[in-house]
DRENSESE-924675 format. One line per field, with one value per residue (C-alpha): x, y, z; residue number from 0. Coordinates in steps of 0.25 Angstrom, whole numbers. Example, Ala and Ser with C-alpha at 12.3 -4.5 7.8 and 13.67 -1.06 7.14 Angstrom:
2
xx = c(49  55)
yy = c(-18  -4)
zz = c(31  29)
num = c(0  1)
END
This chain:
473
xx = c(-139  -155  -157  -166  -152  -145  -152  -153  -138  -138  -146  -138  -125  -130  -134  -122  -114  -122  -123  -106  -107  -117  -105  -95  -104  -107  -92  -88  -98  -92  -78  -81  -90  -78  -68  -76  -79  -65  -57  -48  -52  -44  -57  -57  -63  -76  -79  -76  -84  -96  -92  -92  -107  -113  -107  -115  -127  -127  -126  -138  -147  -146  -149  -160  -168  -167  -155  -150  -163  -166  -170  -172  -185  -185  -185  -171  -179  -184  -168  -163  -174  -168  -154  -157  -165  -152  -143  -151  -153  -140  -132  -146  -140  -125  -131  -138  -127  -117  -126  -128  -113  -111  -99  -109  -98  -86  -90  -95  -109  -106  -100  -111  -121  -110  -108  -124  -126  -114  -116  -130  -127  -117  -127  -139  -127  -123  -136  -140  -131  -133  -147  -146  -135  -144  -154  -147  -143  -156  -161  -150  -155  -145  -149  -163  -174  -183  -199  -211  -223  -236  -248  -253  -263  -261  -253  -244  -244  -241  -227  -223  -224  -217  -205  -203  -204  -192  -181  -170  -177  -172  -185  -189  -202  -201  -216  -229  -235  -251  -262  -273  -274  -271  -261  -251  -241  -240  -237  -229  -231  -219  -225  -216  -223  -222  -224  -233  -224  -235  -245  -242  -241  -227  -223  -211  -207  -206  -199  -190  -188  -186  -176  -187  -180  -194  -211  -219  -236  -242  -256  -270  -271  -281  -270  -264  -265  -257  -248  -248  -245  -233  -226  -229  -222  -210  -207  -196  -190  -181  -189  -193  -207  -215  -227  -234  -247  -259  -262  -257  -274  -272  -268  -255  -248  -232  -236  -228  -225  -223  -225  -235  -235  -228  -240  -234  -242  -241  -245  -254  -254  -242  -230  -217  -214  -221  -210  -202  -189  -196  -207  -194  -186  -200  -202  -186  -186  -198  -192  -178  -184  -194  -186  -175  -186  -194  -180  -178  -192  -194  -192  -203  -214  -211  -211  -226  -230  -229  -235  -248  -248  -249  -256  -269  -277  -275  -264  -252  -254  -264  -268  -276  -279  -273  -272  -260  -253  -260  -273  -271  -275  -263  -264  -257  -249  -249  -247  -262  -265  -278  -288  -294  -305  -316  -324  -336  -338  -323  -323  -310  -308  -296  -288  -290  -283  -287  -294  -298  -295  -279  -271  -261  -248  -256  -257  -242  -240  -249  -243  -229  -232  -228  -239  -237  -224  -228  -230  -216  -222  -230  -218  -212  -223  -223  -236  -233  -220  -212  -217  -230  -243  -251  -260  -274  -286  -294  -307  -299  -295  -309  -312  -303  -300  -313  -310  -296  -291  -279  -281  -281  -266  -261  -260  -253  -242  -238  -242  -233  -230  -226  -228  -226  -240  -236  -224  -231  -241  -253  -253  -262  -279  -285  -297  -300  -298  -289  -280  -280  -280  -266  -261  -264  -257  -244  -246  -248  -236  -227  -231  -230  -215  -210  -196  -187  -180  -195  -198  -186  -188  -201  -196  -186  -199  -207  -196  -195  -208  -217  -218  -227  -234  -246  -255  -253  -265)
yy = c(-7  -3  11  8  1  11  23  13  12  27  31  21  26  40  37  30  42  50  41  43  59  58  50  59  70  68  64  78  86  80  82  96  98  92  102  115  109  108  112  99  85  76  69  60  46  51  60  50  40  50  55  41  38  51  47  32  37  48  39  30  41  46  33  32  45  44  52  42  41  46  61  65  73  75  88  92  96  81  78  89  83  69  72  82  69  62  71  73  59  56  66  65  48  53  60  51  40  49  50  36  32  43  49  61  70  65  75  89  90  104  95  84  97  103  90  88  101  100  84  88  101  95  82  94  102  91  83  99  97  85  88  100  94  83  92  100  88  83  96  97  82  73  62  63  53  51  49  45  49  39  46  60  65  75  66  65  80  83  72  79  93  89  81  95  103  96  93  90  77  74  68  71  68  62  61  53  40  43  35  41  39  53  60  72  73  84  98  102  114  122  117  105  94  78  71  60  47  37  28  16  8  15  15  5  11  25  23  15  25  37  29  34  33  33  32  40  35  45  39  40  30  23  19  7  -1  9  9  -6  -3  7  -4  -16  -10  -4  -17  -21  -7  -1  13  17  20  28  32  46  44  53  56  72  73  70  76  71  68  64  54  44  29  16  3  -4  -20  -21  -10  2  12  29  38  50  54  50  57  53  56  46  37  28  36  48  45  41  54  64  55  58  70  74  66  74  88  87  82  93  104  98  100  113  120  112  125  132  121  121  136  135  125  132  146  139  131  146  154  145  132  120  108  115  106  107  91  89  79  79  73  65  56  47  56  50  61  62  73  85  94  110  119  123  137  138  139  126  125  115  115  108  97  94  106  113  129  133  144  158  172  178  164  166  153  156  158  170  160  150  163  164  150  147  161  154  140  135  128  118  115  105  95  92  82  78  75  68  58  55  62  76  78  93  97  92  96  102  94  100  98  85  95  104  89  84  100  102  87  88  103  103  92  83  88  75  71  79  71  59  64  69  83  93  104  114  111  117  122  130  135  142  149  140  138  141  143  139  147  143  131  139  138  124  119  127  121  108  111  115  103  91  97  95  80  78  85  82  78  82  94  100  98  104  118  117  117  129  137  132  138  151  156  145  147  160  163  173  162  156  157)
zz = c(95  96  98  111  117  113  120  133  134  131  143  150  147  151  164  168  163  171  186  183  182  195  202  199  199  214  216  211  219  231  227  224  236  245  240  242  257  259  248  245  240  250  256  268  267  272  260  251  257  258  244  237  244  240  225  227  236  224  213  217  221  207  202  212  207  192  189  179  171  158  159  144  145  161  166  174  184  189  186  196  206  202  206  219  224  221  227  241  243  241  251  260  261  261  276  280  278  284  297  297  297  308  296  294  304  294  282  279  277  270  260  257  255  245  239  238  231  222  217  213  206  199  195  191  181  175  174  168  158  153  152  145  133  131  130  120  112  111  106  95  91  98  109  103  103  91  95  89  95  93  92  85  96  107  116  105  102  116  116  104  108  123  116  105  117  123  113  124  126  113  109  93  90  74  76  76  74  73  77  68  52  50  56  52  64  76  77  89  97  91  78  75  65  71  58  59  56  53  61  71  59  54  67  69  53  58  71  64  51  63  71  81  97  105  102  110  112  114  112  120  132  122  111  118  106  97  109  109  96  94  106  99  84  92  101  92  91  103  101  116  116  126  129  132  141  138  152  151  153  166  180  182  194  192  181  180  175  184  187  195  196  183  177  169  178  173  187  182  198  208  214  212  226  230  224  231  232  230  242  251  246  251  264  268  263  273  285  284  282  293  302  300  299  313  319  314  317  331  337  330  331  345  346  338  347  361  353  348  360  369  360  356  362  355  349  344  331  322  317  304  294  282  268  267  256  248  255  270  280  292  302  299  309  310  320  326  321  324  336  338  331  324  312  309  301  300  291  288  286  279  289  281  282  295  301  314  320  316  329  330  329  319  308  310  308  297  290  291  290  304  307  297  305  311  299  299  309  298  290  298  301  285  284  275  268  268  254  251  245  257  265  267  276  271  270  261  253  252  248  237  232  223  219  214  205  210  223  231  224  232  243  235  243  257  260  264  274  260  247  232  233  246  241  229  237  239  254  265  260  248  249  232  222  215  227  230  215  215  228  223  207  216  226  214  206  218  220  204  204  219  222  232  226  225  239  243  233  241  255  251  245  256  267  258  256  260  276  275  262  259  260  273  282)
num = c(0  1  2  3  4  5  6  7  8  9  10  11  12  13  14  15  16  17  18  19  20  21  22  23  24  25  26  27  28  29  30  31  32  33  34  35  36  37  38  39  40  41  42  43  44  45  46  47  48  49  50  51  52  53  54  55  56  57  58  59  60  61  62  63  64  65  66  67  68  69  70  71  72  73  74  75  76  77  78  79  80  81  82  83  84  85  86  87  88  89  90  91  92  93  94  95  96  97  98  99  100  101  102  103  104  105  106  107  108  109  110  111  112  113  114  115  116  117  118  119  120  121  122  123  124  125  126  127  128  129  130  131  132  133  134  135  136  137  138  139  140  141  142  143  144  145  146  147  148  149  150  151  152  153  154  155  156  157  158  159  160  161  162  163  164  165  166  167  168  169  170  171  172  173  174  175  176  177  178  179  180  181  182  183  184  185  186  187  188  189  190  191  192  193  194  195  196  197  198  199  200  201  202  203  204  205  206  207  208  209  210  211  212  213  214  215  216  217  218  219  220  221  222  223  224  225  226  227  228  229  230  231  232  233  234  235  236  237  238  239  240  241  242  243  244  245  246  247  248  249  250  251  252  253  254  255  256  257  258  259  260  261  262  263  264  265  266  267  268  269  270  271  272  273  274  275  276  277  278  279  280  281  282  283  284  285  286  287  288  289  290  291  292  293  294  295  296  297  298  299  300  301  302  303  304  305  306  307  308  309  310  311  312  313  314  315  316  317  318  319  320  321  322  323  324  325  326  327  328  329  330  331  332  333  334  335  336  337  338  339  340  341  342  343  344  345  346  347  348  349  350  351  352  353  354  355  356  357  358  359  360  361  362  363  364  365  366  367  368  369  370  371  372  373  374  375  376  377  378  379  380  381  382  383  384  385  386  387  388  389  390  391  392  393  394  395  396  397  398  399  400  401  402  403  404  405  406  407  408  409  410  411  412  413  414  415  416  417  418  419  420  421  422  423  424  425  426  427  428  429  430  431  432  433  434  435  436  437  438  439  440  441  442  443  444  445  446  447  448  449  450  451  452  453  454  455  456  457  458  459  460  461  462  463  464  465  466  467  468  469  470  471  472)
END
């Protein structure tokens, strides 16, 4: 059997195994979650039913967000966020389909929270475990995957030094094929010698002669031919081959690969919450907390209201334009916390400490954030999101877009009512460069690593200590 069919029914086998432990996995944790509700296992024909759904609907949401694909050199993180997404959507259809079939009424809704906290958990240990005795096996030498890395200079230096600083990928560098006449090998940062195996010339010998697994190009952009090359002399072998781009130069934004009408196409500045699933995931997401939380707060914002309406002339709401997604201006709501005023020239003054024009219930407003209360409308009309980079007057954008670098990506996305930047203090005036560039490094960082799982940790930072910070004006 070749060694490349071999590891593809490797990987295969291991993610049936693993689909077979998520099914019974979930199975258990409803099992378990019954027995603590009621403490017995004799369960009507309703619970099995909604028990052998959530096992299916489970099941396929796993398949659907990646859980089943190979995670050798990804971070646990991304695979927690894999599995929560999994997991939410999953019990967030078990709801949905019980109120559609009207049997919502026939079972315990304590017991599909319990069951949804202890089907992940369980899936997190165990996917934990396994991640951490591959890990260790790899580090010892087993489940290991020999590479050879093409090219000697410091895009090849940086691949090595990665793959030594992560031995439970199980990824041994054996060492280099140089492109240049002369060429003595690499010296890692903790001081290890890759030898320099030959040139592209020796390459099918010495690949073959190391039982070599994988061949790394990590090559200039302007090689194509000595990549041409090293494809062409290893089209016969089942060594995979891939590629490193030399585009660490750049500003990147959630690089990532694709396709485009058939054109291998790599993303230096995207979101993958602009995805598909993901974009459909943020839009619900938006659409079910804004509805629950305009239920909720409806008393306040009409309590605001008749107080801003008595204590100062003018709309209750303030309307502004705004930066949007994909840089498309939309009218923002806030409750008015000013007097009426203009400025000439369309000119826009940033409220500062002790501004003049702030009404009495407009400062408490603006120290505790209720004025932005109102974009919940916003939200709902599918023109911010919750959790969002913040959107600012478009003078302040055509101000800063040619002062702070990558500031215009901000808007690839919706903006939102909080935001990481928010939550770590960068709110209210940015009266410097400094400020904004900061606001900016905390805003491009939360489109590049969004998921759902980190909107969520920021809506419980935001409900903690993001309402009234030091800053707010």
């Amino acid at each position: 059997m070749k060694k490349g069919l071999a590891l593809k029914e490797h990987s295969t086998s291991l993610s049936i195994i693993l689909r077979i432990i998520d099914c019974v996995g979930l199975l258990l944790a409803g099992l378990l979650s019954y027995w603590l509700r009621f403490s017995n296992l004799d369960l009507s024909i309703t619970y099995k039913n909604v028990l052998l759904l959530g096992v299916l609907i489970g099941a396929a949401s796993l398949s659907f967000f990646g859980a089943y694909r190979a995670w050798r050199g990804a971070t646990f993180t991304s695979e927690i966020q894999c599995v929560v997404s999994a997991t939410l959507t999953t019990f967030l259809l078990l709801i949905i389909s019980g109120f559609v079939t009207q049997s919502s009424e026939l079972f315990s809704r304590i017991w599909v929270v319990s069951w949804l906290l202890t089907s992940t958990t369980t899936i997190l240990v165990y996917r934990l475990l396994l991640r951490k005795t591959l890990g260790a096996l790899r580090a010892k030498g087993f489940n290991i995957r020999a590479v050879i890395i093409i090219g000697d200079g410091a895009l090849a230096q940086q691949v090595a030094d990665r793959l030594e600083q992560h031995p439970e990928m199980g990824l041994i560098v054996q060492g280099i094929i140089g492109t240049h006449e002369q060429v003595n090998g690499l010296t890692t940062h903790k001081g290890t010698v890759v030898p320099c195996l030959g040139n592209l010339n020796d390459l099918e010998s010495v690949a073959k002669k190391n039982k070599t697994d994988q061949v790394w190009i990590a090559l200039p952009m302007s090689e194509v031919e000595k990549m041409e090359q090293v494809q062409s002399t290893l089209s016969n072998s089942s060594i995979a081959i891939r590629m490193v781009p030399d585009i660490f130069g750049f500003r990147l934004l959630n690089q990532s690969m694709t396709e485009v009408a058939g054109l291998p196409v790599i993303n230096i500045s995207t979101s993958h919450m602009l995805e598909g699933k993901n974009r459909f995931l943020k839009s619900l997401e938006d659409k079910i907390l804004a509805s629950i939380i305009l239920l909720l707060i409806s008393p306040i914002l009409i309590t605001l209201a008749i107080i801003i309406k008595l204590t100062s002339k003018g709309p209750i709401l303030f309307k502004q334009y705004r930066t949007g997604a994909n840089g498309q201006d939309f009218k923002v709501y806030k409750f008015r916390s000013m007097v009426v005023h203009n400025e000439e020239g369309g000119k826009v003054t940033q409220a500062t400490k002790g501004d003049s024009r702030i009404t009495p219930i407009g400062a408490f407003m603006r120290r505790t954030s209720l004025d932005e209360l109102p974009q919940f409308i916003n939200v709902l009309q599918g023109r911010m999101s919750i959790v969002g980079p913040r959107p600012h007057a478009l003078a302040h954008n055509e101000h800063y877009k040619t002062l702070v670098e990558s500031y215009m990506r901000r808007h690839m996305v919706k903006p939102g009512i909080t935001g990481w930047a928010q939550v770590n203090g960068f709110r209210g005036e940015t009266d410097t460069i400094d400020k904004m560039e900061s606001r900016v490094e905390y805003d491009l960082y939360y489109i590049e690593n969004w998921s759902v799982w980190f909107d969520l940790r920021i809506i419980f930072l935001t409900v903690f200590k993001g309402f009234i910070h030091k800053n707010a004006i």
